[in-house]
ROSEKE-518382 format. One record per residue (C-alpha): residue number from 1; residue in one letter; chain; x, y, z. Coordinates in nm, 2 decimals. Layout:
<atoms>
<NUM 'A' 'A' <X Y Z>> ...
</atoms>
This chain:
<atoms>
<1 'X' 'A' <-8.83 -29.27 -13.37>> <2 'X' 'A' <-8.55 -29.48 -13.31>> <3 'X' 'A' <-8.33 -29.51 -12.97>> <4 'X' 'A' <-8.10 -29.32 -12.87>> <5 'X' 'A' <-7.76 -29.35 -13.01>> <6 'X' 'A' <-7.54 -29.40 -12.66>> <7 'X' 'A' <-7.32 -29.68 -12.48>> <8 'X' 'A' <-7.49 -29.92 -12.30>> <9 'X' 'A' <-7.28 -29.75 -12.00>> <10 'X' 'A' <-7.40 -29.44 -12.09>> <11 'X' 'A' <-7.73 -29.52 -12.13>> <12 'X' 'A' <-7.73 -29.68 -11.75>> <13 'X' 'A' <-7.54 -29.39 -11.56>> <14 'X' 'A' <-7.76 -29.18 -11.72>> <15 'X' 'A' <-8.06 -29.36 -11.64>> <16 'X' 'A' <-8.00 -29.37 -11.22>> <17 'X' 'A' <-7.85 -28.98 -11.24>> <18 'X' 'A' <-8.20 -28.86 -11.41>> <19 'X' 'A' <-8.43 -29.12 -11.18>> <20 'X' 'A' <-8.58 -29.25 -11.52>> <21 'X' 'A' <-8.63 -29.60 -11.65>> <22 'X' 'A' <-8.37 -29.74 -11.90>> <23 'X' 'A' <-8.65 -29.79 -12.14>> <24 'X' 'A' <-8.76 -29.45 -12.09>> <25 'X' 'A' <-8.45 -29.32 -12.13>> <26 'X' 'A' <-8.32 -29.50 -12.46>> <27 'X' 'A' <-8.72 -29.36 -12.61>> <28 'X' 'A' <-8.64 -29.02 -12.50>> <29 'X' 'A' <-8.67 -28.76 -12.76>> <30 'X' 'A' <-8.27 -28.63 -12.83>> <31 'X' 'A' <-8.38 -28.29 -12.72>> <32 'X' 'A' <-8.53 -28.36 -12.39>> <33 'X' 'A' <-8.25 -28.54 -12.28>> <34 'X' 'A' <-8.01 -28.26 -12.36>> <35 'X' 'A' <-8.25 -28.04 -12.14>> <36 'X' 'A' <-8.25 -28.30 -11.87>> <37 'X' 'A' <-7.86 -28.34 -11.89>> <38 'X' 'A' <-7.81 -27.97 -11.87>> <39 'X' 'A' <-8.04 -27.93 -11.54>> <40 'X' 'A' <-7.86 -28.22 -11.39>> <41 'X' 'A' <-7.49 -28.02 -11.47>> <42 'X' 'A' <-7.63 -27.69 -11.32>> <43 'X' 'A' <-7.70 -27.87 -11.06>> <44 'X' 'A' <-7.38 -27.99 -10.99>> <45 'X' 'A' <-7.24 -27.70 -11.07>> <46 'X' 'A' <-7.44 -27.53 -10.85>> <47 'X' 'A' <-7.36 -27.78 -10.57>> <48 'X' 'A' <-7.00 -27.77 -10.61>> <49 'X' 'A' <-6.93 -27.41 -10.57>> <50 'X' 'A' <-7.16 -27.41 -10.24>> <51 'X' 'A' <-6.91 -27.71 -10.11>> <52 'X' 'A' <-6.65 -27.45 -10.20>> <53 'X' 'A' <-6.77 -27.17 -10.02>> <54 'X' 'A' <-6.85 -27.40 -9.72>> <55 'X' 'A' <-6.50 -27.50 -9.71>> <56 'X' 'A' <-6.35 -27.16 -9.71>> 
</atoms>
């Protein structure tokens, strides 16, 4: 399998928003990644719309 095909910039942001070695990261199977990503955006999302509601 061969590493990920990201920036280096990428690859570190990524690496300290998921908690997961760089090493890790850039062996990560695509699809995995794209799960993790997508929990980490619900996430946000979910985290901006209670800041919302707080601020109402």
């Amino acid at each position: 399998m061969r590493p990920l095909q990201i920036s280096p910039e990428t690859a570190v942001k990524l690496s300290e928003k998921l908690g997961v070695p760089l090493e890790h990261l850039m062996h990560m199977p695509q699809h995995i990644l794209l799960q993790k990503i997508a929990e980490l955006g619900k996430e946000e999302t979910a985290k901006e719309q209670s800041e919302k509601k707080d601020g109402q």
